[in-house]
C-alpha positions, 0 to 999 in steps of 0.5 A: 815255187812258193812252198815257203810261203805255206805257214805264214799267215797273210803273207800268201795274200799279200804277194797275190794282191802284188801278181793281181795288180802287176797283170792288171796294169799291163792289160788294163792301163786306164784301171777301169778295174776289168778286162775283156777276153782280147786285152787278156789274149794280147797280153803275155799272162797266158804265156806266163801260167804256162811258164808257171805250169810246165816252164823255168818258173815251174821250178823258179818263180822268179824265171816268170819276172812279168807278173808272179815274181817272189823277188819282185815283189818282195821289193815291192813290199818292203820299199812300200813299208819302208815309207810307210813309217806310221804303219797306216798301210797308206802313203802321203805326199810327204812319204812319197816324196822319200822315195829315191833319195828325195829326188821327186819333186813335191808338186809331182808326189803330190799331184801322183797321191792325188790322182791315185784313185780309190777303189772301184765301186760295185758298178765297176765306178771308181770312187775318186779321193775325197773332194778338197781344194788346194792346201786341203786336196794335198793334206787329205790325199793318200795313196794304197798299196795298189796305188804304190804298185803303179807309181813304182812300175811307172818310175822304174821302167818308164818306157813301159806302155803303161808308164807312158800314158801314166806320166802323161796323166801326171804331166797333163794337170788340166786334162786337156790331152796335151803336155803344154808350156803351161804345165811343163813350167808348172812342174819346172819352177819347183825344179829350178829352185830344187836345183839352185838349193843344191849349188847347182846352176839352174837351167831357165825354164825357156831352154828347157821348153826348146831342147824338149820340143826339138827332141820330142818333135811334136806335130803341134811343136811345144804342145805333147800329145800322148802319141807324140810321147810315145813315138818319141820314146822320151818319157824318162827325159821328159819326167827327169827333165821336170819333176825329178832332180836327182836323176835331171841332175846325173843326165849323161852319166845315167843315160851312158850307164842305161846304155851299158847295162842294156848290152850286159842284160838284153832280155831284162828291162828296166824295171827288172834291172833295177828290181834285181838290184834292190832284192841284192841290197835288201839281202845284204843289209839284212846279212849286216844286221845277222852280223852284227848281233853282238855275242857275250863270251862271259855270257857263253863261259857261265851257261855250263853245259845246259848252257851250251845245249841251249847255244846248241839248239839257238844255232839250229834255229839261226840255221833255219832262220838263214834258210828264210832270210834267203827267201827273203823274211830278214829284212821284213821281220825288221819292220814287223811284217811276218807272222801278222805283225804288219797289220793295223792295231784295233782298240782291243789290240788285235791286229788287222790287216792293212789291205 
């Protein structure tokens, strides 16, 4: 369960906005902000609140990993703060663009921040980011957590039915309910030249645009639909392809790795893969930085034995504090994020929360 989380101060709320947000880009891909009864009953929430209730993640939260795992959203929640270097609780273009090893294009991160829309209003309207062109529309741009929570879903397990017609708004720039040459070039100049600073032979655009359209089989040839996307199952050939030139770049090598890693793991998908991997590397860098705390032996010999009491009852307290790493603390106290200290800072030094 989520005992562990009773006694820290707004962490309890920071993990419902997370389960809140996970429900609502399955049941309400186009975030009009609500759902009706049948989105509601077609979806798995209902089986996952029995999960909760009397099933595995009775005992294990993260057995229910669709919307209410602790390890999911732990990843989540530190890759978010990782970016967010000026603590602001919101992420730029350029923050963006550290996300994986720099591998997102700068038109897409840009493009991603600009269409992340702001809250909805009391009607239910979304409130759109603040009206700017060109230069200024990227300077002012900003993405929240909850903007976050959909990039992250959508870059990790493109196959998802969301993250389908995610990437296709973020592909169609002039909203014309197709992927056209157009826009494909649009993104794949910055690509080409991405790949050349990298001493890598850059493909031309005219052989990229072929081998798509032969592989997505559209019904209009070099012109997407979002049906023709979807049907093609090649979401994450086309975004690589155009905006992301790290994993462009792995081509085979990641598709025959995807493909051994779904033989290993048939009931995981790819984000769940790729969510187990990172909660892995955040619990071990968070192992190395207990180790390397340095430790004093002069120190140790000049205590006496009120010294060596204190040692003592220290060594309880790095017990306890084990206990918490392994629930994952560790690694959010390196960025200042437990017991309050993650929120913004008033002008009378009072901390508020940044969502």
């Amino acid at each position: 369960g989520l005992g562990f989380l009773c006694g820290w101060d707004d962490f309890p709320s920071r993990y419902a906005q997370t389960a809140i947000a996970r429900v609502f880009y399955e049941i309400d891909p186009l975030r009009s902000g609500s759902a009706n009864a049948r989105a509601v009953r077609s979806s798995a929430l209902l089986h996952a609140l029995r999960a909760i209730d009397d099933g595995d993640a009775a005992a294990d939260i993260n057995a229910e990993r669709r919307y209410f795992s602790y390890e999911h959203f732990y990843v989540i929640y530190c890759t978010f703060c990782k970016l967010d270097e000026d603590n602001d609780a919101l992420l730029s273009a350029q923050d963006l663009q550290r996300y994986g090893d720099f591998g997102i294009s700068p038109r897409m991160a840009q493009r991603i921040v600009a269409c992340a829309p702001r809250k909805a209003s009391a009607r239910g309207a979304r409130i759109e980011q603040p009206h700017a062109t060109g230069r200024d529309a990227a300077a002012e741009a900003r993405m929240d957590y909850t903007d976050f929570l959909w990039f992250i879903l959508s870059e990790e397990n493109k196959l998802s039915h969301t993250a389908v017609g995610y990437w296709f708004h973020m592909l169609d720039i002039d909203g014309d309910g197709e992927i056209c040459p157009r826009d494909m070039e649009y993104f794949y100049e910055e690509q080409m030249a991405r790949q050349e600073s990298l001493a890598q032979e850059a493909v031309p655009f005219s052989h990229v645009l072929s081998q798509l359209a032969d592989a997505v089989n559209a019904r209009r040839g070099d012109r997407f639909s979002l049906a023709d996307v979807r049907r093609s199952m090649l979401c994450p050939l086309l975004v690589h392809t155009l905006c992301n030139v790290n994993k462009f770049l792995l081509g085979e090598v990641a598709d025959s790795q995807a493909l051994r890693d779904a033989h290993a793991t048939p009931a995981l998908n790819d984000w769940d893969r790729w969510a187990m991997a990172e909660y892995r590397k955040l619990a071990l860098e968070d192992d190395e930085d207990r180790d390397c705390q340095p430790v004093d032996d002069d120190d140790d010999d000049a205590l006496g034995e009120r010294g060596r009491e204190d040692d003592d009852a220290e060594a309880d307290d790095d017990e306890d504090l084990a206990v918490l790493d392994n629930d994952g603390y560790g690694y959010l106290r390196r960025f200042g994020l437990v017991h309050g200290e993650c929120g913004l800072r008033s002008a009378s030094g009072a901390a508020e929360s940044p969502f």
